[in-house]
C-alpha positions in Angstrom: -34.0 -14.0 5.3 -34.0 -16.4 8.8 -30.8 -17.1 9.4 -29.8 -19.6 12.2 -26.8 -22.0 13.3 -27.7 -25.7 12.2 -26.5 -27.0 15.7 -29.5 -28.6 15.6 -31.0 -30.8 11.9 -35.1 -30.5 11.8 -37.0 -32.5 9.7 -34.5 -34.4 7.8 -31.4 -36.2 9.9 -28.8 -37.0 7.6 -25.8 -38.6 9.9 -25.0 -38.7 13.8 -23.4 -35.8 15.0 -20.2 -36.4 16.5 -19.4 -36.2 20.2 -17.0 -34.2 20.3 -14.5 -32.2 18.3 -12.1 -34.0 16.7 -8.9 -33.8 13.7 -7.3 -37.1 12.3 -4.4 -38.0 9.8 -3.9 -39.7 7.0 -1.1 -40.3 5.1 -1.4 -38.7 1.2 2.0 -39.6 -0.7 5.0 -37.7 -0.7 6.5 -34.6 -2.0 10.5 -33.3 -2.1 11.1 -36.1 0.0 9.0 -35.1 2.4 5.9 -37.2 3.6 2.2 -35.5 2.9 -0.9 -36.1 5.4 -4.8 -35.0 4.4 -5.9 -33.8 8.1 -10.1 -34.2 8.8 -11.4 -31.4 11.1 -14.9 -32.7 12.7 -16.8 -29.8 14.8 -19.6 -31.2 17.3 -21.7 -29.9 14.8 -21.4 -31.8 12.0 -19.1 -28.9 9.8 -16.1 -30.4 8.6 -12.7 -29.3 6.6 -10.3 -31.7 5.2 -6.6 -29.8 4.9 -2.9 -31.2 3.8 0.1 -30.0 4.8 1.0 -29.1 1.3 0.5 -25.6 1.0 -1.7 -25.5 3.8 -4.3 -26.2 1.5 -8.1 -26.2 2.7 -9.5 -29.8 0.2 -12.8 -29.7 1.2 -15.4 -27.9 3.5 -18.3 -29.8 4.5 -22.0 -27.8 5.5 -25.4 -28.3 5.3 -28.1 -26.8 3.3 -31.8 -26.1 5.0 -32.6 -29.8 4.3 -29.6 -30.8 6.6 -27.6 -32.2 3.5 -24.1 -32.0 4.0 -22.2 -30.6 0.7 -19.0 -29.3 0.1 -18.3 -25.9 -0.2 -14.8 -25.6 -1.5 -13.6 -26.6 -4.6 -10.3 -28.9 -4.3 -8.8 -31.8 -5.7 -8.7 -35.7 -4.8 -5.3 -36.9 -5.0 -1.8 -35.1 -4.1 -0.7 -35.4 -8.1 -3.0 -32.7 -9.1 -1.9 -30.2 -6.5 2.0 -31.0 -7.6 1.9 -31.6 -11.2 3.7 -29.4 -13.3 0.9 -27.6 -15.3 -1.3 -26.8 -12.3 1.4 -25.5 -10.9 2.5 -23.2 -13.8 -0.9 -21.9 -13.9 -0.9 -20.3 -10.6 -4.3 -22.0 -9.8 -3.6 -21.9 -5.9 -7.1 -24.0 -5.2 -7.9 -23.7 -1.0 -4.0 -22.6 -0.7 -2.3 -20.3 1.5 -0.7 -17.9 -0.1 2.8 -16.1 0.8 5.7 -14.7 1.9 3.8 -11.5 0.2 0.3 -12.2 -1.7 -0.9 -10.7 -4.6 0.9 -8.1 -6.8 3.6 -5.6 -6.0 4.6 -3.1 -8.9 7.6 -4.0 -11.3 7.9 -6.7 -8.4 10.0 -4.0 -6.8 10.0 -2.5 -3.4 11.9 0.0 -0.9 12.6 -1.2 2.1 15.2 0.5 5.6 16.6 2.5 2.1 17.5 -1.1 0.3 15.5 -1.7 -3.0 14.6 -5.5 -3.0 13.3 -7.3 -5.9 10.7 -10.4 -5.5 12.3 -13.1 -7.3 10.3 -16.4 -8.5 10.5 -19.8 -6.1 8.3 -22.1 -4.7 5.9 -19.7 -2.8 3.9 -20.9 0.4 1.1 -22.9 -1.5 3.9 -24.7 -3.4 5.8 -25.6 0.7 5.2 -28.6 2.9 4.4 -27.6 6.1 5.0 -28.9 9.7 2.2 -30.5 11.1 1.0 -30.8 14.9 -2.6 -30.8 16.0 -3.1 -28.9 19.3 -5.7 -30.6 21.9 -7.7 -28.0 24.0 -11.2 -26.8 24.8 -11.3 -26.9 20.7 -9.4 -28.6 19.2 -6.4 -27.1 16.2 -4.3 -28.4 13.8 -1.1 -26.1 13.8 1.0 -26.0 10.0 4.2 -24.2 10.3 7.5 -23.5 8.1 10.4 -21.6 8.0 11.4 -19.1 5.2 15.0 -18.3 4.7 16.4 -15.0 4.1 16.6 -14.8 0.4 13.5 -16.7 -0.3 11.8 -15.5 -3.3 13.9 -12.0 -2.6 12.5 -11.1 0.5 15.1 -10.0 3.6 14.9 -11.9 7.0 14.1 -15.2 7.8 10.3 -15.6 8.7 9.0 -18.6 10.9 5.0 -18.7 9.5 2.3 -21.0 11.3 -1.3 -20.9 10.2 -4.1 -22.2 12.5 -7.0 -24.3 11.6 -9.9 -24.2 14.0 -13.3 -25.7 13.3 -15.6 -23.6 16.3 -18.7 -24.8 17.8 -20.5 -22.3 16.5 -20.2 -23.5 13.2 -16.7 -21.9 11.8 -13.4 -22.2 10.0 -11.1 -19.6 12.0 -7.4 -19.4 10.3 -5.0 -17.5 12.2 -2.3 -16.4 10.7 1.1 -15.9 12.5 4.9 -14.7 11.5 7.9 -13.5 13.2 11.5 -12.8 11.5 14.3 -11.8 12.6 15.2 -8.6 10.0 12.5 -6.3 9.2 10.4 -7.5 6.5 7.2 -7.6 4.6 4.6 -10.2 4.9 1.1 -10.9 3.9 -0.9 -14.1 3.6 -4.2 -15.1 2.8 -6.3 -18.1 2.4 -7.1 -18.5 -2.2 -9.8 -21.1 -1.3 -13.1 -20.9 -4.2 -16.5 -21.2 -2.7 -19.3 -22.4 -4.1 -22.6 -22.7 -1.8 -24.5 -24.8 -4.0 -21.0 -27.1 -4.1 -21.4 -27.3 -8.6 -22.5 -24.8 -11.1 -22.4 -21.5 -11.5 -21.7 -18.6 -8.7 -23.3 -16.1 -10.9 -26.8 -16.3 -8.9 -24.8 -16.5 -5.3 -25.6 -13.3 -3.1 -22.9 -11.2 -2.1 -22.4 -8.8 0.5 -19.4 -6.4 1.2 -18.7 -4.6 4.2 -16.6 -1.9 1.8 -17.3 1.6 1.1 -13.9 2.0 -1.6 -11.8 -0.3 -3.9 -8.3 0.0 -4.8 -8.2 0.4 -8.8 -5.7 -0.8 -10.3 -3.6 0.3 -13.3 -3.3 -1.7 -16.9 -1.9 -4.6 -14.8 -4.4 -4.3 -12.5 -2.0 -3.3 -9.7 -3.5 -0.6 -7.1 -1.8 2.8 -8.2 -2.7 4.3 -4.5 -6.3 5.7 -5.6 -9.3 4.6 -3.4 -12.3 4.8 -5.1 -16.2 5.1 -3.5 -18.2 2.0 -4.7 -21.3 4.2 -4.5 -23.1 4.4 -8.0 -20.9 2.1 -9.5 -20.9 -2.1 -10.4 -18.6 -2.5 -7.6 -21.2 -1.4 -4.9 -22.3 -4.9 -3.1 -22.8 -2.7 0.5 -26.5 -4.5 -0.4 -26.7 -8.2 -1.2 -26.6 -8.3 -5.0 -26.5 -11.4 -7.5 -22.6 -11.7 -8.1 -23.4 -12.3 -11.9 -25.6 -9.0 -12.5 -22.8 -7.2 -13.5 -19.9 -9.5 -13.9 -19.6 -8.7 -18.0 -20.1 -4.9 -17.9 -18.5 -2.6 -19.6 -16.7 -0.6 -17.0 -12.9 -0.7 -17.7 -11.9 -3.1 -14.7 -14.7 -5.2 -15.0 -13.5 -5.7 -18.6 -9.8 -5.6 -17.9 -9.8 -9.0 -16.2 -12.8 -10.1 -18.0 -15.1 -10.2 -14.2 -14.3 -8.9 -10.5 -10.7 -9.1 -9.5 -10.8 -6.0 -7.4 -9.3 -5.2 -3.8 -11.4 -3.7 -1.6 -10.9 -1.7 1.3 -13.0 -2.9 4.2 -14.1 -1.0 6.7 -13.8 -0.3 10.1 -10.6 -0.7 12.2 -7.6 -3.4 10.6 -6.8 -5.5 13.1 -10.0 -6.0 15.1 -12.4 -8.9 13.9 -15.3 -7.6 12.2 -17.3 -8.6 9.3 -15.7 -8.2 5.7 -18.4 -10.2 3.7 -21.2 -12.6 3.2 -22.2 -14.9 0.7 -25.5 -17.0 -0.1 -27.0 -19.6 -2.2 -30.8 -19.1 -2.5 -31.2 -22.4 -3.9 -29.6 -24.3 -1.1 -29.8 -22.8 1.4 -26.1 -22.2 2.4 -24.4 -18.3 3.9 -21.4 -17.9 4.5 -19.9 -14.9 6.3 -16.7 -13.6 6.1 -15.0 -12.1 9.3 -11.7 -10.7 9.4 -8.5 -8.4 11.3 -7.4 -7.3 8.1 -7.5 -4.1 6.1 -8.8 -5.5 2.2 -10.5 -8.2 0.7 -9.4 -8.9 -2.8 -12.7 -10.1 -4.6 -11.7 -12.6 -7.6 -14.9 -14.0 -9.2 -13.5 -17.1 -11.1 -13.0 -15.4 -14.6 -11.0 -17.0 -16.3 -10.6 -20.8 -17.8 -9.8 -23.1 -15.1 -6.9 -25.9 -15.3 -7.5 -29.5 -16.7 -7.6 -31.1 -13.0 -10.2 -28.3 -12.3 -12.2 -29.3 -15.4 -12.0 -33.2 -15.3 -14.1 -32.6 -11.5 -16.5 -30.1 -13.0 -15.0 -26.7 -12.0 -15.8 -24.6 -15.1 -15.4 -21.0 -15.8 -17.2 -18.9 -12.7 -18.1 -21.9 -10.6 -16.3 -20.5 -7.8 -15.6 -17.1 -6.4 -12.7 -16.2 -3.9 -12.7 -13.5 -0.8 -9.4 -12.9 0.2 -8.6 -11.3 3.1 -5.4 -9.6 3.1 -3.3 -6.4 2.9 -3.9 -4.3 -0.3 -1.5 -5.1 -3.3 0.9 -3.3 -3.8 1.1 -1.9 -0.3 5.0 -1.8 -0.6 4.8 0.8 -2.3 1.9 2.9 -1.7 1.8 5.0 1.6 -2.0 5.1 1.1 -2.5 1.3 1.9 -1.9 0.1 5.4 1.7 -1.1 5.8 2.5 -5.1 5.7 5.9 -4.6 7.1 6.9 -6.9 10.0 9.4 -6.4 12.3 11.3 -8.6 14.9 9.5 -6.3 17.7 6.4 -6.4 15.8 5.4 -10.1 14.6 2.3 -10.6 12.2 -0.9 -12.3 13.4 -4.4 -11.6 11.2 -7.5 -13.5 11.1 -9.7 -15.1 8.6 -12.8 -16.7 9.9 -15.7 -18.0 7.6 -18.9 -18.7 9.9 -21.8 -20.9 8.3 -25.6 -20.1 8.6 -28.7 -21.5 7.1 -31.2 -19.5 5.9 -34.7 -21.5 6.4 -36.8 -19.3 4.2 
C-alpha cells in the first residue's frame, strides 16, 4: 500500500482547488424557535465537510479517491426534517451527531458520584440541541458550536458550558476538539456517531480496518462493560492487522451474536490524552484511507448492524453500509474503577480530540 496526501490531483483534474481555506453559512430552517445554519468547511485542498448547528452534526465529508473524484464519505441527510422528525429521533439513529452530556451506556443508568447516587434521566441529549455558532478566522480557519447544559439536564449535577471545534487542516483533516467546563463536579463524555463509508454506497463489509487495541471491554447481556478487559489476540476482535471488517462480522462468538455484528469498546493503546493513532480504515476499490487519531482512552467500534431508519433507507443507507469509530471514554466508566475516569471538575475542564486524516492509496 502507497499511501500519499492528494495535495496535489495527477492524471485526472476534477475541479479548481480553492485558494484558500474557507467556512460559509447557510440558512437551513428552524428548530424550537431557534434558527438552523448548514456551515461548508473548504481546506486548500479540495476536502470538504458540511456541518449544522443542530446537534453539531457532521452532513457530509467530501474526499477523493486515486482518480481525484471527490465523494462523500459520511452518510447524512438533505434536509433539517429528517434530522428532527419524530421517528428518527425515537430510533436513536444519531447520523454524523455529537453525542453527550455522557455517551454511551452506564449500568441501571445509575452512578455514584462525591457519595450522591444520581440517576440519568431521558431529555433531549446533545445531538437532539442547537448549538451556538461562530466561525473563528486564523492561520486555519474554525467553526466554533457551543451550548450550555443546566444542572439537572438529563440527571447529571453541574452546569456544563460544551464547545466542539471543527477544523478542516491542510494536511488533509477533520480535527474535532472537544471542550467542557462546569461549575460542580461532574461527568462528561462526548464523541462524534458519524458512519463512514469510503466507497460513499454499498456495503462496508470489504472496507479494511485497522485498530491500534490490544483489549476490549466486554460487556454483559446488555452489552454494558462489566470492568473485564479482554486480549483481542486469537479472537474475531483482533484487527491489530488490517482485516476485511465483514470476515467475521456473523460469527458465532457470544458478542458478535449479541448485537448481531461489532458493537464493542475497545481499549486503545498508548497514553489517554496524547494524540496518537486509534484506527484506520480503507476502501480497496476506491482508493480512499481514512485514519483515526485520538487523546482518548477507547474507541467503541459499531459496524452498522442493525436496520437503518426510513430517511436512512429512502437515500440508500441499508443494513452495514456504514461503520462508526467512536472515540470516547469506556461505557460505563461511572462505575467501573478499571476504566479511565470521565469525571470533570471545575479545576479540571474536559478537552479530547478526534481527528480523521485522509490518504490515497495509489496502488
Amino acid at each position: 500500500m502507497r499511501l500519499s496526501a492528494f495535495c496535489v490531483f495527477t492524471g485526472l483534474v476534477i475541479a479548481e482547488l480553492p485558494a484558500q481555506a474557507a467556512i460559509t453559512a447557510a440558512p437551513w430552517g428552524s428548530y424550537d424557535g431557534k434558527p438552523i445554519y448548514l456551515y461548508t468547511l473548504t481546506s486548500r485542498n479540495g476536502l470538504s465537510a458540511r456541518i449544522t448547528n443542530y446537534g453539531a452534526t457532521i452532513v457530509s465529508l467530501r474526499a477523493p479517491d486515486r482518480r481525484g473524484v471527490m465523494g462523500d464519505v459520511v452518510q447524512g441527510f438533505d434536509r433539517l426534517s429528517d434530522y428532527t422528525n419524530a421517528d428518527y429521533r425515537a430510533r436513536g439513529a444519531h447520523y454524523g451527531a455529537v453525542l453527550g452530556r455522557y455517551a454511551n451506556r452506564i449500568k441501571n443508568e445509575t452512578y455514584e458520584l462525591d457519595g450522591v447516587t444520581y440517576h440519568r434521566t431521558k431529555g433531549a441529549q446533545y445531538d437532539q440541541r442547537v448549538w451556538a455558532g461562530k466561525i473563528e478566522a486564523g492561520k486555519e480557519t474554525h467553526l466554533v458550536l457551543s451550548l450550555v447544559d443546566p444542572a439537572g439536564s438529563m440527571g447529571f449535577p453541574g452546569t456544563v458550558k460544551a464547545s466542539v471545534t471543527y477544523t478542516l487542516t491542510d494536511n488533509n483533516s477533520l480535527r474535532i476538539d472537544y471542550r467542557a467546563s462546569t461549575d460542580k463536579t461532574t461527568i462528561v463524555n462526548m464523541t462524534n456517531h458519524s458512519y463512514f463509508n469510503l466507497a460513499g454506497k454499498g456495503t462496508i463489509l470489504d472496507h479494511l480496518l485497522t485498530i491500534n487495541a490490544d483489549a476490549i471491554t466486554p460487556g454483559d447481556a446488555k452489552n454494558v462493560p462489566t470492568g473485564e478487559i479482554r486480549p483481542v489476540a486469537g479472537t474475531v476482535f483482533d484487527f491489530r492487522k488490517p482485516m476485511p471488517i465483514g470476515r467475521h462480522v456473523d460469527d458465532s462468538d457470544p458478542l458478535i451474536q449479541l448485537v448481531h455484528g461489532y458493537g464493542v469498546n475497545y481499549r486503545l493503546n498508548g497514553r489517554p490524552g496524547t494524540l496518537r493513532f486509534a484506527a484506520r480504515l480503507a476502501d480497496p476499490k476506491s482508493g480512499r484511507v481514512m485514519e483515526e487519531w485520538t487523546t482518548q482512552s477507547d474507541m467503541q467500534l459499531y459496524s452498522g448492524n442493525y436496520m437503518p431508519p426510513p430517511v436512512a433507507l429512502a437515500k440508500g443507507y441499508g443494513r452495514r453500509s456504514g461503520v462508526a469509530l467512536e472515540a470516547e471514554r469506556a461505557p460505563n466508566s461511572p462505575n467501573t474503577p478499571e476504566f479511565l475516569s470521565a469525571v470533570v471538575t471545575p479545576q479540571k475542564p474536559l478537552h479530547e480530540v478526534m481527528e480523521f486524516r485522509f490518504l490515497v492509496d495509489r496502488k
